[in-house]
Biopython code that builds the backbone (N, CA, C, O; Angstrom):
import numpy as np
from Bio.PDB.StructureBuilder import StructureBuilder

atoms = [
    (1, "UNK", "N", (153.927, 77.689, 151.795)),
    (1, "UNK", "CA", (152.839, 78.459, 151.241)),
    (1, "UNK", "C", (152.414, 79.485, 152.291)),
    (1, "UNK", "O", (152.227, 79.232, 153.481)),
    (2, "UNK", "N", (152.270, 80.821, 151.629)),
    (2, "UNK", "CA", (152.340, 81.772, 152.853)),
    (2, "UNK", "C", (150.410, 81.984, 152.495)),
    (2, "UNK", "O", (149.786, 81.598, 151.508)),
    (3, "UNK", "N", (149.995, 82.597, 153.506)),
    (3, "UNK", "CA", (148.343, 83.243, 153.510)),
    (3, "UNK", "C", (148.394, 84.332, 154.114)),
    (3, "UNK", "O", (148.876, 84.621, 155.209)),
    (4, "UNK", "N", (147.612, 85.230, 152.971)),
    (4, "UNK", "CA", (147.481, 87.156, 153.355)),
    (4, "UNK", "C", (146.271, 87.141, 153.386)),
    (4, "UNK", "O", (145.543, 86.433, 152.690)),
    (5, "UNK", "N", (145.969, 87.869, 154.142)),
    (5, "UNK", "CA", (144.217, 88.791, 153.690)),
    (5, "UNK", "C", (144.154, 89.551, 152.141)),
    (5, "UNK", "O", (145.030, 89.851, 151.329)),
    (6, "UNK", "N", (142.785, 89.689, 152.162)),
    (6, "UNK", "CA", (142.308, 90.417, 150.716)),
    (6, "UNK", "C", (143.155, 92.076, 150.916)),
    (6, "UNK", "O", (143.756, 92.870, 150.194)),
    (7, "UNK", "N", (142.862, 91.992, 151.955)),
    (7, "UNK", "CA", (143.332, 93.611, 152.549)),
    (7, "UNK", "C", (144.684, 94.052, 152.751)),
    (7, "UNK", "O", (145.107, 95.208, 152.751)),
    (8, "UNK", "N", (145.314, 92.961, 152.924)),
    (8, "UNK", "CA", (146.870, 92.909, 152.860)),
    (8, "UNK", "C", (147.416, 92.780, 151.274)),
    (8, "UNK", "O", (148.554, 93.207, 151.081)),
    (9, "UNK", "N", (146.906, 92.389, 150.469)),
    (9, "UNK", "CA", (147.369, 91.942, 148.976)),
    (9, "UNK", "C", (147.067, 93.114, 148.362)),
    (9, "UNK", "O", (147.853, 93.729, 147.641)),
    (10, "UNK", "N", (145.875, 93.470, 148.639)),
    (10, "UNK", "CA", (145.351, 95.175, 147.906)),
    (10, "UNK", "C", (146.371, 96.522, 148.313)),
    (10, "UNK", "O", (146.715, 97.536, 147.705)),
    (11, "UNK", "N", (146.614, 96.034, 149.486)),
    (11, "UNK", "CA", (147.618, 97.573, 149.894)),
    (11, "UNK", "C", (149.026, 97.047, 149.643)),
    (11, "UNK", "O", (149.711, 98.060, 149.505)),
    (12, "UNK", "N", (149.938, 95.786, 149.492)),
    (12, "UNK", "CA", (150.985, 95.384, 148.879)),
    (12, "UNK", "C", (150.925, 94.779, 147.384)),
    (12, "UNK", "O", (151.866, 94.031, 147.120)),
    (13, "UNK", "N", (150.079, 94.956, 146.474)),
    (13, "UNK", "CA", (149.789, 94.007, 145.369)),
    (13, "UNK", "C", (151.173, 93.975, 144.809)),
    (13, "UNK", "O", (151.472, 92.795, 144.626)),
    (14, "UNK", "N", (152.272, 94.885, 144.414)),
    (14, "UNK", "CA", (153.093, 95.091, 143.528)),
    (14, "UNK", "C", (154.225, 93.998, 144.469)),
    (14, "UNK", "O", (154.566, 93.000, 143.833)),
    (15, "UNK", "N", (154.647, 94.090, 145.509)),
    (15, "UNK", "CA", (155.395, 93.260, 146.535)),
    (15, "UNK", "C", (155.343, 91.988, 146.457)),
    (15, "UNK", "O", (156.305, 91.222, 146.411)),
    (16, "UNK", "N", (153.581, 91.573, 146.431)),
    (16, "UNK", "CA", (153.120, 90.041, 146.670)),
    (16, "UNK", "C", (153.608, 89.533, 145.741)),
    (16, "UNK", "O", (154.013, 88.371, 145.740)),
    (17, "UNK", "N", (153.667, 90.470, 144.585)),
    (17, "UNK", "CA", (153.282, 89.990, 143.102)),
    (17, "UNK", "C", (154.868, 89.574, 142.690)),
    (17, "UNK", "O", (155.239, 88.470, 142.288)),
    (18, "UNK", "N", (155.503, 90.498, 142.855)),
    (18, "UNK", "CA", (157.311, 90.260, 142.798)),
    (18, "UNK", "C", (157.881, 89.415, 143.683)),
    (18, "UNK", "O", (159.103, 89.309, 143.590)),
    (19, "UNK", "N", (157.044, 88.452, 144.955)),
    (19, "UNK", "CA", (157.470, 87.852, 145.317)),
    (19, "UNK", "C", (157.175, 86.310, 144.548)),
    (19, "UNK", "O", (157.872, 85.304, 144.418)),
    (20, "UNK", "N", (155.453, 86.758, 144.014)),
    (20, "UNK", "CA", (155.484, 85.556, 143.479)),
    (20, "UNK", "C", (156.010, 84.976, 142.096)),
    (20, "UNK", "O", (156.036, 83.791, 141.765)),
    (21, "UNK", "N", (156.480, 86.236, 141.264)),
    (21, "UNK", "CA", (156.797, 85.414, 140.712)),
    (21, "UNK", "C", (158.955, 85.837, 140.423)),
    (21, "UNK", "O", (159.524, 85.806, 139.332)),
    (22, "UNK", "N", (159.438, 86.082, 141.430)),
    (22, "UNK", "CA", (160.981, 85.771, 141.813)),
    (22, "UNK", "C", (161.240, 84.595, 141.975)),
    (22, "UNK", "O", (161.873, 83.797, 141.283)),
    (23, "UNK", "N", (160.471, 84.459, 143.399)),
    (23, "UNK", "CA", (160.536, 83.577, 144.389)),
    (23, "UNK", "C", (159.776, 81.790, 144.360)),
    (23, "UNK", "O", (160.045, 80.748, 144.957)),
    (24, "UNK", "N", (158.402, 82.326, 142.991)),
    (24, "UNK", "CA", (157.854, 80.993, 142.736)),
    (24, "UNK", "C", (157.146, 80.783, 144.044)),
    (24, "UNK", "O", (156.512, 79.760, 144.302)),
    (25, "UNK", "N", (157.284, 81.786, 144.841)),
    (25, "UNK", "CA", (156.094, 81.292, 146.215)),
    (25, "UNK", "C", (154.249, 81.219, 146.066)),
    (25, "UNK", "O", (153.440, 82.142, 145.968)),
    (26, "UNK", "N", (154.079, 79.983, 146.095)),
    (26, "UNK", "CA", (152.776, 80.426, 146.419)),
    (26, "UNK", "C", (151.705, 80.979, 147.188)),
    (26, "UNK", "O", (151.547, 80.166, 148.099)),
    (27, "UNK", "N", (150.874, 81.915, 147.333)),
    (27, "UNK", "CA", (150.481, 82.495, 148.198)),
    (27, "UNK", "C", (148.815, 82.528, 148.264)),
    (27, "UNK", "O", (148.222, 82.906, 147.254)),
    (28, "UNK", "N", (148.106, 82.162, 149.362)),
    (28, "UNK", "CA", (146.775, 82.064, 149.748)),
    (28, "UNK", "C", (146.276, 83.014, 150.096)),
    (28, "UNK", "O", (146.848, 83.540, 151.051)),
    (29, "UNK", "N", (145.037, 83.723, 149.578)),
    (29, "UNK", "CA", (144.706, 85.046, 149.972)),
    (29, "UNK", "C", (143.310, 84.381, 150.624)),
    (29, "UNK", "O", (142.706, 83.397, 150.198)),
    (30, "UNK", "N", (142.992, 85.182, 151.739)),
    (30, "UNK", "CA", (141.610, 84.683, 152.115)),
    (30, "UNK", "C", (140.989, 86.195, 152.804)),
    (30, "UNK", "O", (141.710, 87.158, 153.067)),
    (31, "UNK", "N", (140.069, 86.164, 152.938)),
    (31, "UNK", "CA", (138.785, 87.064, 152.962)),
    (31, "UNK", "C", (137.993, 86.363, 154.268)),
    (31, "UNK", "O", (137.655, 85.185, 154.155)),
    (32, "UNK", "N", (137.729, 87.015, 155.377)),
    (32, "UNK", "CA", (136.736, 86.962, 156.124)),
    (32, "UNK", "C", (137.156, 84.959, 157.189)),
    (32, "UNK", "O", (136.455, 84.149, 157.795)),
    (33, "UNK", "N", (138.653, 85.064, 156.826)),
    (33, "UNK", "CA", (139.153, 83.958, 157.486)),
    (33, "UNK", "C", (138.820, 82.578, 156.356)),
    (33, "UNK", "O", (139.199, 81.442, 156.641)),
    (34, "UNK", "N", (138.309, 82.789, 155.485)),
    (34, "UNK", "CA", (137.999, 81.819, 154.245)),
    (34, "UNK", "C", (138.937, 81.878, 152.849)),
    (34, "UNK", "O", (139.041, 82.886, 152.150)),
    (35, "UNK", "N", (139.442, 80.898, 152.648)),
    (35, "UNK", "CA", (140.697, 80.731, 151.505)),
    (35, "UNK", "C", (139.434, 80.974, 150.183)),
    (35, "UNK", "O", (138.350, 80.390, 150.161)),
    (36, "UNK", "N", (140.029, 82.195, 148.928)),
    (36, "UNK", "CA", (139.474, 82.739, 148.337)),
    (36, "UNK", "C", (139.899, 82.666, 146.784)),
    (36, "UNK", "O", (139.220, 82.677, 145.757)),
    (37, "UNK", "N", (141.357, 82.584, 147.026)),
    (37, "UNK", "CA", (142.126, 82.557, 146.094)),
    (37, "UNK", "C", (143.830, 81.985, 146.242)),
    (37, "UNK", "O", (144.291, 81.625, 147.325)),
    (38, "UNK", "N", (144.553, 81.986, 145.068)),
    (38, "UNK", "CA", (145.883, 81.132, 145.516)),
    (38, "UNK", "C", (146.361, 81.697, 144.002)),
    (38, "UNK", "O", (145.846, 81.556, 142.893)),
    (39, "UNK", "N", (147.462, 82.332, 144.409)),
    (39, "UNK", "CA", (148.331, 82.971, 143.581)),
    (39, "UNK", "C", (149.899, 82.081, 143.699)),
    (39, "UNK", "O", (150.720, 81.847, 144.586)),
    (40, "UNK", "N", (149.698, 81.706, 141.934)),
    (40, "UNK", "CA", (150.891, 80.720, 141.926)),
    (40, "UNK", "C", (151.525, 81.735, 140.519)),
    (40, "UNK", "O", (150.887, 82.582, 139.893)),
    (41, "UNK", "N", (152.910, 81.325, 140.317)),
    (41, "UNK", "CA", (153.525, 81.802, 139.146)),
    (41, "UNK", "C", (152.958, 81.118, 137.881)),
    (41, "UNK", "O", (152.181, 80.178, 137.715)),
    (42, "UNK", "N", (153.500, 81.774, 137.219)),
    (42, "UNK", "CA", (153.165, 81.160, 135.392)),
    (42, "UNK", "C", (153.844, 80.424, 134.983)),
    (42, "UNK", "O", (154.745, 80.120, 135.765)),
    (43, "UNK", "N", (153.866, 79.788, 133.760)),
    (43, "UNK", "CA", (154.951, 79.012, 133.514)),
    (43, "UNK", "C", (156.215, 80.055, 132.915)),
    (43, "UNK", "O", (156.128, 81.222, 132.531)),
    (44, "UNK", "N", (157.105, 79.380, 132.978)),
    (44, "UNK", "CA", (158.482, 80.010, 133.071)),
    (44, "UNK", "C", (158.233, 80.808, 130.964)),
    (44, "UNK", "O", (157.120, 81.034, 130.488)),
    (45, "UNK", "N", (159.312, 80.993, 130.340)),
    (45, "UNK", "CA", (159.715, 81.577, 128.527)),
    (45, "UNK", "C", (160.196, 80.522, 128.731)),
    (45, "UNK", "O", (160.812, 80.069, 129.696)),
    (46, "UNK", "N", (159.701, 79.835, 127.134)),
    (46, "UNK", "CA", (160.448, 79.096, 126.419)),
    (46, "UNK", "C", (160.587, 79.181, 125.032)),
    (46, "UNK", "O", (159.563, 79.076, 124.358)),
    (47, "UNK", "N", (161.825, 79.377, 124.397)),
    (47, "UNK", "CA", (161.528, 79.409, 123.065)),
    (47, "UNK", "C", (160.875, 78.290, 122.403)),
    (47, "UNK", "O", (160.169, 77.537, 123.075)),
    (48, "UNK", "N", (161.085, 78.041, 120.763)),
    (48, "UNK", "CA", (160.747, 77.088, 120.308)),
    (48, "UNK", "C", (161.068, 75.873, 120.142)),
    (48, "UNK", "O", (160.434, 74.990, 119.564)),
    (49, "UNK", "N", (162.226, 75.819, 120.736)),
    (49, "UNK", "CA", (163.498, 74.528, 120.442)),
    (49, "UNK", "C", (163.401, 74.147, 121.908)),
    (49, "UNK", "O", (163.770, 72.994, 122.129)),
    (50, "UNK", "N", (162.909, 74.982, 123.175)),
    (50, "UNK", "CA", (162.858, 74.313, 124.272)),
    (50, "UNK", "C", (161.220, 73.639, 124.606)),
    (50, "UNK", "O", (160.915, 72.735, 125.384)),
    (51, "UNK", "N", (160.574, 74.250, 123.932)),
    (51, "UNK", "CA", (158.945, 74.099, 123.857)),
    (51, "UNK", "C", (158.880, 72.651, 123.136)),
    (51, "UNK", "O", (158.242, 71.835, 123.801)),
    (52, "UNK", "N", (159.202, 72.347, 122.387)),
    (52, "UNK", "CA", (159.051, 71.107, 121.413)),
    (52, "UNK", "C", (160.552, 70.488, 121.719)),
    (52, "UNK", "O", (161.164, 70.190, 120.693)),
    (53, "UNK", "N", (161.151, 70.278, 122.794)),
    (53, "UNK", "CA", (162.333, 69.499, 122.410)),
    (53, "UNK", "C", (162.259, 68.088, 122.783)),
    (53, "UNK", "O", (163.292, 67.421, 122.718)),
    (54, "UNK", "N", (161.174, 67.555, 123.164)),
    (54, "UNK", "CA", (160.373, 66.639, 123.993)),
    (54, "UNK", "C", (159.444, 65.758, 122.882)),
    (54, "UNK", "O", (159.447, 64.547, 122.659)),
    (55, "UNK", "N", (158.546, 66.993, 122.194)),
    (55, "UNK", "CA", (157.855, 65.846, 120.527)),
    (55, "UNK", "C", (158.345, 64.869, 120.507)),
    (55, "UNK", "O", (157.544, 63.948, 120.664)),
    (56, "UNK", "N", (159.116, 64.644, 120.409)),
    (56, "UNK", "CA", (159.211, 63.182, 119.410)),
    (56, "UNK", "C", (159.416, 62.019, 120.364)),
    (56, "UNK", "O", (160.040, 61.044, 119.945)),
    (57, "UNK", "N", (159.006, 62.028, 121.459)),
    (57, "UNK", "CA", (159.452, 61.264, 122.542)),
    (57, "UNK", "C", (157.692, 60.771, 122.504)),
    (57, "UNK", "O", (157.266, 59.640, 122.738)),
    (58, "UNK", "N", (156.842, 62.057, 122.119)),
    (58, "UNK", "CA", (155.519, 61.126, 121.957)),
    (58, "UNK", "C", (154.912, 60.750, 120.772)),
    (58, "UNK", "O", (153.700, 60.627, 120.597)),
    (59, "UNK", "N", (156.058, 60.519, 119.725)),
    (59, "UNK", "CA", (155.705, 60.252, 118.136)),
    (59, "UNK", "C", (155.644, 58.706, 118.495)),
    (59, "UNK", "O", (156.505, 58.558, 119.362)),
    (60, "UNK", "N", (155.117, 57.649, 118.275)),
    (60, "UNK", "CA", (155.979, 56.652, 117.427)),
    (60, "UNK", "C", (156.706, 56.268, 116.398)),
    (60, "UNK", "O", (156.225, 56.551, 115.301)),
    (61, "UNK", "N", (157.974, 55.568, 116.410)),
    (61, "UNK", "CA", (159.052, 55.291, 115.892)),
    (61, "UNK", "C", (158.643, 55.293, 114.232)),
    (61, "UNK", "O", (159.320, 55.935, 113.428)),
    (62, "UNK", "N", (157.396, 54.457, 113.802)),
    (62, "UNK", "CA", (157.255, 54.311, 112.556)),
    (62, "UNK", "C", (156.545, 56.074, 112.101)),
    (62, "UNK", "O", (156.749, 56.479, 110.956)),
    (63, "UNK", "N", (155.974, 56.715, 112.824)),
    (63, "UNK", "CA", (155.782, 57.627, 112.427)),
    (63, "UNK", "C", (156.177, 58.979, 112.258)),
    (63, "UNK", "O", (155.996, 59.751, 111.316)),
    (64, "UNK", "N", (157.055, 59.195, 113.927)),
    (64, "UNK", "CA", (158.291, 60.158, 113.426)),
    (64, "UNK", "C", (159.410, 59.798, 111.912)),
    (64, "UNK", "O", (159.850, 60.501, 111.002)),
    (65, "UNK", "N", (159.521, 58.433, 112.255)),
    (65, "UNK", "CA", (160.249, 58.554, 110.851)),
    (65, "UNK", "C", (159.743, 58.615, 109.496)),
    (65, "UNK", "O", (160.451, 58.890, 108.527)),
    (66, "UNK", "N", (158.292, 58.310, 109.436)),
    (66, "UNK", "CA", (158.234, 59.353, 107.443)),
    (66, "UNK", "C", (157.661, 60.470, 107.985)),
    (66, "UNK", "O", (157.303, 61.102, 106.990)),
    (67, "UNK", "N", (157.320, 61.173, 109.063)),
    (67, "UNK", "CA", (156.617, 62.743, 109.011)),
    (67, "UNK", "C", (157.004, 63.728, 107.942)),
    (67, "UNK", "O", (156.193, 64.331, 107.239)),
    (68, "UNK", "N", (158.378, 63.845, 107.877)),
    (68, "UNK", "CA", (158.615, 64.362, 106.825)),
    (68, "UNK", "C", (158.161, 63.881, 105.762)),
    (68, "UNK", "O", (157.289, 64.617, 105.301)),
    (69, "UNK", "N", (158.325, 63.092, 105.230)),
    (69, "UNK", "CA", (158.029, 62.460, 103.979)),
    (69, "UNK", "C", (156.510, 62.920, 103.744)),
    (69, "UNK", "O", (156.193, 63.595, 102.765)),
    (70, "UNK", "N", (155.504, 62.458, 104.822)),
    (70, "UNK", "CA", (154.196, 62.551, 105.066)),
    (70, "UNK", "C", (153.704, 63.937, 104.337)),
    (70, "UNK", "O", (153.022, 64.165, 103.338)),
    (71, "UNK", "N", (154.575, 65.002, 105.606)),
    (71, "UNK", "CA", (153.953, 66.556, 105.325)),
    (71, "UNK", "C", (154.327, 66.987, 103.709)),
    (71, "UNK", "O", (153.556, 67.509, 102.903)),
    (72, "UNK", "N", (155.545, 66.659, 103.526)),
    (72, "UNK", "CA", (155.748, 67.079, 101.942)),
    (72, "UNK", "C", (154.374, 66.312, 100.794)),
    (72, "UNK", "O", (153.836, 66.747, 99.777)),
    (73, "UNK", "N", (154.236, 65.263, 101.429)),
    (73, "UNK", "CA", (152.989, 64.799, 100.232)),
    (73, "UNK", "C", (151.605, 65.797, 100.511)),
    (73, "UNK", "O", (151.321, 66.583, 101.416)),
    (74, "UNK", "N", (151.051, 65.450, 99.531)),
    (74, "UNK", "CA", (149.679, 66.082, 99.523)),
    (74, "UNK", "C", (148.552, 65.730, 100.550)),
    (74, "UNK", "O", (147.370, 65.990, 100.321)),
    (75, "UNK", "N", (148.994, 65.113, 101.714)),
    (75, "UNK", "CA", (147.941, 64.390, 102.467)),
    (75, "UNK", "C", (146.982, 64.997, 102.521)),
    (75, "UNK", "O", (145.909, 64.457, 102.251)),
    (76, "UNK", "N", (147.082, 66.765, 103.012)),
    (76, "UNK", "CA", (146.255, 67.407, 103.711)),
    (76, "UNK", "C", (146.244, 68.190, 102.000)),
    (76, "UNK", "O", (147.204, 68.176, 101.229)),
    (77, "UNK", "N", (144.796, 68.870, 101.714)),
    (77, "UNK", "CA", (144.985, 69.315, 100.952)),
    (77, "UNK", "C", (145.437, 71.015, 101.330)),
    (77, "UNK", "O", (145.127, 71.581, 102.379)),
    (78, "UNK", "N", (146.069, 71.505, 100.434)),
    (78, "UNK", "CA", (147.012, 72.935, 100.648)),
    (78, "UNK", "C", (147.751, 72.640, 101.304)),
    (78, "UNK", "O", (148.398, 73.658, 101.550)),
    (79, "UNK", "N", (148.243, 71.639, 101.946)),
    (79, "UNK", "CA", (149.425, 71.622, 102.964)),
    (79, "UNK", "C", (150.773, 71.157, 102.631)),
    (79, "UNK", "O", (150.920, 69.944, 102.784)),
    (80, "UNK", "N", (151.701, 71.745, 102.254)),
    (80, "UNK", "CA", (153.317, 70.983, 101.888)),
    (80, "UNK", "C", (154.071, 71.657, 102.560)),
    (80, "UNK", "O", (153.768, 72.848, 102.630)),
    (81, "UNK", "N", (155.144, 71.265, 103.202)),
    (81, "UNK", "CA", (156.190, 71.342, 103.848)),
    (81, "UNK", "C", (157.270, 72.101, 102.899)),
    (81, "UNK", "O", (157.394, 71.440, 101.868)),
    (82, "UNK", "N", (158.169, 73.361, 102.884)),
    (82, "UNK", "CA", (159.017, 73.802, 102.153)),
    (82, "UNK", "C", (160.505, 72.791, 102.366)),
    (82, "UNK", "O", (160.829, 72.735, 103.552)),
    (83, "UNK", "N", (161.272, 72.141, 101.579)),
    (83, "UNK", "CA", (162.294, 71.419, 101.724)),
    (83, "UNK", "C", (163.013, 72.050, 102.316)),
    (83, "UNK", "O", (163.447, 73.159, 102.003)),
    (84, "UNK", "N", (163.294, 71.284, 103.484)),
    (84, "UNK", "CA", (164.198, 71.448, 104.259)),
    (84, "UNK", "C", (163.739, 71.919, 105.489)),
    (84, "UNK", "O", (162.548, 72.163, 105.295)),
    (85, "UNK", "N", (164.067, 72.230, 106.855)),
    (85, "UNK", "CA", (163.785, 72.576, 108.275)),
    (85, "UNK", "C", (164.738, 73.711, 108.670)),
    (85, "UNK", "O", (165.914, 73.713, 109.036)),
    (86, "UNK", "N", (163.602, 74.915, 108.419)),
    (86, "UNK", "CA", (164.548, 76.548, 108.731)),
    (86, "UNK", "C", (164.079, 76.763, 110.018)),
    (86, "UNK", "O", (163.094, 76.196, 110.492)),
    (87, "UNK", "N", (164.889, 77.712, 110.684)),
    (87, "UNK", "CA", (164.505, 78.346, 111.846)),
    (87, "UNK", "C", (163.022, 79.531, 111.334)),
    (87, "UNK", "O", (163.278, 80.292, 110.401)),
    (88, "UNK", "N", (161.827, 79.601, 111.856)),
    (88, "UNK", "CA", (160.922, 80.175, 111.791)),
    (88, "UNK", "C", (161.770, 82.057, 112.013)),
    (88, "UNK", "O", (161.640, 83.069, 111.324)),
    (89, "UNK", "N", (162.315, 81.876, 112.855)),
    (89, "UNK", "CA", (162.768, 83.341, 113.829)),
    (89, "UNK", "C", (164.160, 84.060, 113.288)),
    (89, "UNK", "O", (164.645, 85.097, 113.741)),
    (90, "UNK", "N", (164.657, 83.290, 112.260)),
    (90, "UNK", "CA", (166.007, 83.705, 111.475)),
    (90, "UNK", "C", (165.714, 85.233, 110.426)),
    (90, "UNK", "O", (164.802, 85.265, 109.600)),
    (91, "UNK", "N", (166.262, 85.908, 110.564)),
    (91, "UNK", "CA", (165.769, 86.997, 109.555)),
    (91, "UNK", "C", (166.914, 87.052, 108.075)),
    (91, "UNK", "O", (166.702, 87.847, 107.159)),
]
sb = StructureBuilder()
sb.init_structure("model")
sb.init_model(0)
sb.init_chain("A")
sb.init_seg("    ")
for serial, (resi, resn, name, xyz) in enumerate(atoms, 1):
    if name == "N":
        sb.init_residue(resn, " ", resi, " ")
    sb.init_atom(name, np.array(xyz, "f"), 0.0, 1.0, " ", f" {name:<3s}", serial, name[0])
structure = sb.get_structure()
């Protein structure tokens, strides 16, 4: 973990900034010898199939298996499931 001044980040912002998020470095900015701030990266893109590929690992067994069944009924009112599981992003 590297530490800049306020004054060093303001006159390199575009540098710090491409380092942090290339490099994933985190970086401590401090002001007047006092830690002020801490510049970390974001989380990484994920589509939708990498975002949710994990669900069902926190379903339980009896309930991942009728979800479907579930959403197609009327549980919720206005809510039904179209038959079958399309890609949202397919044109």
């Amino acid at each position: 973990m590297k530490t800049i001044s306020a004054t060093e980040l303001a006159r390199n912002l575009r540098r710090v900034l491409d380092r942090v998020a290339a490099e994933g470095e985190e970086i401590v900015i401090e002001r007047n010898h006092e830690q002020i701030a801490r510049l970390v990266a974001g989380p990484g893109r994920q589509n939708a199939l990498e975002a949710m590929a994990d669900l069902y690992h926190t379903l339980p067994d009896d309930v991942a298996a009728t979800w479907e069944t579930d959403a197609r009924g009327n549980r919720w009112k206005g809510s039904k499931v179209a038959k079958g599981v399309r890609d949202p992003w397919a044109s």
